[in-house]
C-alpha angles and dihedrals in degrees: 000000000000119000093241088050090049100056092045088063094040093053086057087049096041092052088043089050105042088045088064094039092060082045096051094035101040094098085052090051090038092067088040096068102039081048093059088039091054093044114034101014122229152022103039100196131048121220125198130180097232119181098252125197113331105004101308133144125229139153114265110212120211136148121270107264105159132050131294105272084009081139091060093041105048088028086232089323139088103211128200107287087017099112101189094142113084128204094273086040087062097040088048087046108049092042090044087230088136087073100061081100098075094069089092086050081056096043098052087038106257099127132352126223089263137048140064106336103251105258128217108269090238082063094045095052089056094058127111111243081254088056093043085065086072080087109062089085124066115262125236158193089259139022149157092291099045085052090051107034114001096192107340097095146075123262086244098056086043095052089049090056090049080053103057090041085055081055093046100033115156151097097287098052092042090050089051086047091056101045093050094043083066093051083044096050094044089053098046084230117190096359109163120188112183121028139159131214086264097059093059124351096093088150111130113281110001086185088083089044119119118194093327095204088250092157103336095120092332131323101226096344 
């Protein structure tokens, strides 16, 4: 089967299966967020505008992990001392629980459970025209980056691996990517709490960078 093909069909299983897993997991989402509620207040979801196949902007949907204005405090980063993730926050981070949300991504086609995770639109102006190709797939909740190196990497080693799954994609690879995303989940691989611009945003010129998404909600998770 082609790779285009491929994806077409995909895209109609990704949409079926992501529909019953909101249905099946919606009493576990449901105490999330009243967790959250109870614990760290509102809002209960975080909402981010990501670049999408083929260029496009959409709304990414999480659950809240960090503090409220963590944005404005950490300017898109949480630094070292800086302590914006509270207790709920860890425990949604390190299981990847925050990102249940993104079912209904998944379900209206903005993004499909594999694939290069969506980047903030400042990253993705900074690419080169190679590192732009990382979007003619459909991005996704998990990758090949997330799978080798979850958030201890540069943007630019991340984007090289997208890259290469763009180059391999198929059942096969998305089925091996499943399957080591949950090894990956049940280890807490690669899990990086505090970082700086230094540490990761190697994209062209970061003096032009607002806010690059480092560990808001998630850099590039």
């Amino acid at each position: 089967m082609s790779p285009s093909r491929y994806l077409a069909v995909r895209a109609v299983t990704d949409r079926i299966v992501a529909g019953t897993a909101l249905v099946v997991l919606s009493p576990l989402m449901l105490a999330i967020a009243a967790s959250i509620l109870v614990a760290m207040g509102r809002p209960v979801l975080f909402r981010q505008r990501r670049v999408g196949t083929g260029g496009e902007d959409f709304s990414i949907v999480k659950f809240r992990t960090l503090v409220r204005d963590a944005e404005r405090l950490g300017a898109g980063y949480v630094l070292p001392g800086m302590d914006l993730v509270p207790p709920l926050g860890h425990v949604l981070r390190s299981t990847s629980l925050d990102e249940l949300p993104q079912l209904w991504n998944i379900l209206v086609g903005e993004m499909a459970f594999v694939g290069p995770r969506p980047a903030m639109r400042d990253q993705y102006e900074r690419y080169t025209d190679r590192q732009r190709g990382r979007v003619s797939v459909p991005q996704g909740v998990t990758g090949l980056a997330q799978v080798r190196y979850r958030d201890a990497a540069t943007f630019s080693t991340r984007i090289e691996a997208d890259l290469e799954y763009v180059a391999t994609v198929s059942l096969r690879t998305d089925v091996r990517l499943l399957v080591a995303t949950i090894s990956a989940v049940t280890r807490h691989d690669g899990i990086v709490q505090h970082q700086t611009p230094e540490d990761i945003d190697d994209l062209g010129d970061r003096r032009t960078s607002v806010a690059p998404d480092a560990t808001t909600e998630g850099k590039s998770r």
